[in-house]
N, C-alpha and C positions, 0 to 999 in steps of 0.2 A: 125378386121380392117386390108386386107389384106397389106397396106401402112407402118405399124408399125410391121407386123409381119415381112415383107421381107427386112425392115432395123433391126431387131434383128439376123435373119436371117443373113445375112452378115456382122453385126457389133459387134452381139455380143460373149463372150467369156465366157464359163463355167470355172468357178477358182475351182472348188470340194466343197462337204460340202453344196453343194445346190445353192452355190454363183453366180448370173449369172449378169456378168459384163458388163454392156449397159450406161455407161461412157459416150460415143461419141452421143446417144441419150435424156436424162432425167439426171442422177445424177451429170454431170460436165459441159458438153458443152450439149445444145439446140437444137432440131430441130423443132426449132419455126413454121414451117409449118404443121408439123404433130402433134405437141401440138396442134394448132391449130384446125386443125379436129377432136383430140380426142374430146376437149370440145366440139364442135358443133355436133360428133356424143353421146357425154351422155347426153346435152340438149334433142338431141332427142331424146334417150332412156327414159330418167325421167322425161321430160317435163310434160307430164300428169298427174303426181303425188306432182306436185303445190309445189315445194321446197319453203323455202323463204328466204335458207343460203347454203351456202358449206361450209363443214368444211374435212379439213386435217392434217396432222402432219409435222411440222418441219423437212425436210426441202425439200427432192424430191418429196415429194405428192404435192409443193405449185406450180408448172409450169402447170399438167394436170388441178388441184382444181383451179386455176386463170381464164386457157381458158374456164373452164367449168361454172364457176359464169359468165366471161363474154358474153360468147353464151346467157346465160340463163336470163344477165341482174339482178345478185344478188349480196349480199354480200361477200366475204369470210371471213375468222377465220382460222387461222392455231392455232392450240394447239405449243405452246413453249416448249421447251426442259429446258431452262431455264428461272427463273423468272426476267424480270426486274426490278432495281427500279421503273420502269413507271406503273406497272401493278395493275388495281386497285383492293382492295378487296371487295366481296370475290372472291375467285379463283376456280373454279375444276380441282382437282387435282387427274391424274389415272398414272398407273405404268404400263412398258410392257418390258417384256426380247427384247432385239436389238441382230438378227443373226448376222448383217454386222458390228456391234460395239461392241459385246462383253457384259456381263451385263444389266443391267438393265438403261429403260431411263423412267422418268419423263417426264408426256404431263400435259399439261393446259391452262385453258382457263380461261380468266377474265368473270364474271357473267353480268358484262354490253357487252358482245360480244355473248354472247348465251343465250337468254331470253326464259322462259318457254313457249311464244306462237310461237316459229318459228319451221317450218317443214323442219328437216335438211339430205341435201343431203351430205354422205362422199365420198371424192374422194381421190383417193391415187396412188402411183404409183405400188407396187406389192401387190399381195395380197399372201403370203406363208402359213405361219403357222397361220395367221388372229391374231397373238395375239394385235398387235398395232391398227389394224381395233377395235377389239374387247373392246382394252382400248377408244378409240374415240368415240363408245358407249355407254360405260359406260359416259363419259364427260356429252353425251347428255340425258341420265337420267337423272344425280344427277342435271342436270338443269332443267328437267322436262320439257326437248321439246321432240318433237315428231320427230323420224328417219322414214326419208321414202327410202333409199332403198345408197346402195352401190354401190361403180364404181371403178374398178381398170385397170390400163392400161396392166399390164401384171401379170395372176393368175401363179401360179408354182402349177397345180392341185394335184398332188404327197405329196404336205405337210400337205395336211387336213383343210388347212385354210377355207375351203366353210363349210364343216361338222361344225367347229368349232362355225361358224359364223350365223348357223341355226338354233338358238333358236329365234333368231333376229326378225323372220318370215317379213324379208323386202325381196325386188327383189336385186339380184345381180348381177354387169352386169362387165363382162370382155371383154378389147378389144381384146385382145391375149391372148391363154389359152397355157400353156405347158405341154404336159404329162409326159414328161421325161427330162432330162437333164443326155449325157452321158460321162464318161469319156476318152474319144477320143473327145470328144469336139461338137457331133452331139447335133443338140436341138429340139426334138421332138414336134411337135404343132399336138392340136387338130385340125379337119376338122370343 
């Protein structure tokens, strides 16, 4: 999605360690137009493989995974970081190392939010080392629904996260790919 790539492009800023800071885009401030488009372009990427949910993680995969449920006209589910009291049991409950926060973060889903017949689309905001994607998978196992295919707004293809994510045997669909992130601050994109 050349639109999202040429606002990273000019917006964004490599911190080192893999970290690439798009603030001004997705994880602080909005750019509700090109949110926008993502969802309407992963509608149309996975439309034809009859989703009947999107599910994401707490808390920057919820702005792409919202346009993308509303393009598509479905529900969404974000997995919680933390449990509420509000949250009814039973819960699925998966674990995934956090690069940006340090240790380890706790995701879940309530079992009345992810039932064993829906065909669940994940949408996220990066896709790096895939471990958080990979716990979101697991979510939708231990429910015993059916995962039809991945979506991430921008892959860091360097970290392995696609290999990792390949036993999955779903389609995975990046808007902007990266091959490199260097320090001088250049951000290498795939063609």
């Amino acid at each position: 999605m050349k639109s999202l790539q040429e606002l990273i492009r000019r917006e964004g800023v490599y911190l080192g360690k893999g970290i690439l800071k798009i603030d001004s885009v997705i994880n602080h401030q909005v750019d509700a137009t090109i949110m926008l488009e993502a969802g309407a372009e992963f509608a149309r990427r996975f439309g034809a493989y009859e989703p009947t949910r999107v599910l994401t993680a707490e808390v920057s995969g919820i702005i792409p995974a919202l346009t993308t449920a509303y393009a598509m006209g479905l529900p969404l589910v974000f997995a919680r970081k933390h449990k509420p009291i509000t949250m009814k049991e039973p819960a699925f409950v998966e674990f995934a190392p956090s690069h940006t926060k340090g240790g380890e973060v706790s995701l879940m889903v309530s079992s009345e939010f992810l039932p064993s017949s829906d065909r669940v689309l994940i949408i996220d905001d990066f896709l790096a080392t895939g471990q958080t994607i990979d716990a979101l998978a697991r979510l939708v196992k231990h429910a015993g629904a059916t995962l039809i295919g991945i979506g991430t707004l921008v892959e860091k293809r360097f970290e392995g996260g696609r290999e990792l994510l390949s036993y999955l045997d779903v389609p995975i669909e990046s808007l902007v790919i990266i091959e490199a992130l260097h320090d001088d601050g250049t951000i290498v994109f795939a063609e």
